[in-house]
Structure formats: C-alpha cells, structure tokens
C-alpha positions as CSV (number, residue, x, y, z in Angstrom):
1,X,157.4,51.5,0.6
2,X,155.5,50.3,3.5
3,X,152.4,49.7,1.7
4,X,154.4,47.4,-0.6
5,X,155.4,45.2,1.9
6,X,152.1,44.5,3.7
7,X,150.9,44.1,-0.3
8,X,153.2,41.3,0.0
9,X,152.3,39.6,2.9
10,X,148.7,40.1,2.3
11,X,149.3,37.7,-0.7
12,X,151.2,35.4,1.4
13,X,148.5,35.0,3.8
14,X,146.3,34.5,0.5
15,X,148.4,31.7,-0.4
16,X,148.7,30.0,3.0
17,X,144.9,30.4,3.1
18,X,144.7,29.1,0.0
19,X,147.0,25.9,0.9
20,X,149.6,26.5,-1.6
21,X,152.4,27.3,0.7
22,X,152.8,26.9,4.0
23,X,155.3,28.9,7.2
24,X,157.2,27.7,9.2
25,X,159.6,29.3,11.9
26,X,163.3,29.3,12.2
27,X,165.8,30.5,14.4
28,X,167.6,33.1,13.2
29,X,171.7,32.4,13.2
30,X,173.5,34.0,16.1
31,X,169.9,34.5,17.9
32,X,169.1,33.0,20.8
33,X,165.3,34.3,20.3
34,X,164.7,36.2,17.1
35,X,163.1,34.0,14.7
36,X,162.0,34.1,11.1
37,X,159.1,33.2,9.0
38,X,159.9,30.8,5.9
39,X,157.4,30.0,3.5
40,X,157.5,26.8,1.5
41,X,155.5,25.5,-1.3
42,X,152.7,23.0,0.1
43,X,151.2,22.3,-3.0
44,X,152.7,22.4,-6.2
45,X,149.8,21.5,-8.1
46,X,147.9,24.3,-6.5
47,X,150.8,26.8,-7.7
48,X,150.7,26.1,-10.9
49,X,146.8,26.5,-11.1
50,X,147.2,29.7,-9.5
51,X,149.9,31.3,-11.6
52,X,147.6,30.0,-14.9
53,X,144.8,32.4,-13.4
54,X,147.3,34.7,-12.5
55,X,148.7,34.9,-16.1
56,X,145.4,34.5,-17.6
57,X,144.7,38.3,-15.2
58,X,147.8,39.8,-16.6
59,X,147.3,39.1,-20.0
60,X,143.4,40.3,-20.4
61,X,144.7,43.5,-18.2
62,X,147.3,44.1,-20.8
63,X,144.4,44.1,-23.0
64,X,142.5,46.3,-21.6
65,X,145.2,48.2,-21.1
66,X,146.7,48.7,-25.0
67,X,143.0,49.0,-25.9
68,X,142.9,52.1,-23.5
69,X,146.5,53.5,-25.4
70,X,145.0,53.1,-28.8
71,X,141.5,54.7,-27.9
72,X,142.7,57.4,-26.4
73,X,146.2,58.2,-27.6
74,X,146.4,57.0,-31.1
C-alpha cells in the first residue's frame, strides 16, 4: 500500500508543479501543532486540459490493451 500513496503524492507534486492546484496548510482541529496539507484547484482551465490528455492516455491504452486480448487470446 505504501507505494500507492507516494504514487499519489508524486502526482500531486506533478500538479502543483504544473500550477493546477496549489497547498496550503491548516491546523488540524484539537491540535495545537499538527497541521495538514490541503490542496485546491489553482487553475481550472489548466484541469480540464490535463484530464483531456489524461482521458485521451486512457482511451489509446485501452486500445492497446483490447488489441493485445484479441491478438493473443481470441
């Protein structure tokens, strides 16, 4: 599981990088000092770009993908 999560903040720093969210901080309720990382959208222009390349991505691997099926299980 641990390779998951730093899968998932490797794409947030992506994104922040990127400009299409950004982090703040925030006290976390009943702590004096713990604090947690929020991430907001920055950009919503940006987002939707990048989830139109990200869809784009998925769909050609799903073609690649049910080509791979048919060649070599059909």
């Amino acid at each position: 599981m641990c390779s998951q999560h730093s899968e998932v903040y490797r794409a947030l720093h992506e994104l922040l990088e990127a400009g299409i969210v950004k982090r703040d901080k925030i006290k976390k309720e009943g702590s004096k000092y713990q604090e947690i990382a929020v991430y907001y959208l920055r950009d919503k222009d940006k987002a939707n770009a990048y989830l139109k390349l990200v869809k784009a991505d998925l769909d050609r691997y799903q073609g690649l993908l049910n080509f791979a099926l048919k060649e070599n299980f059909s």
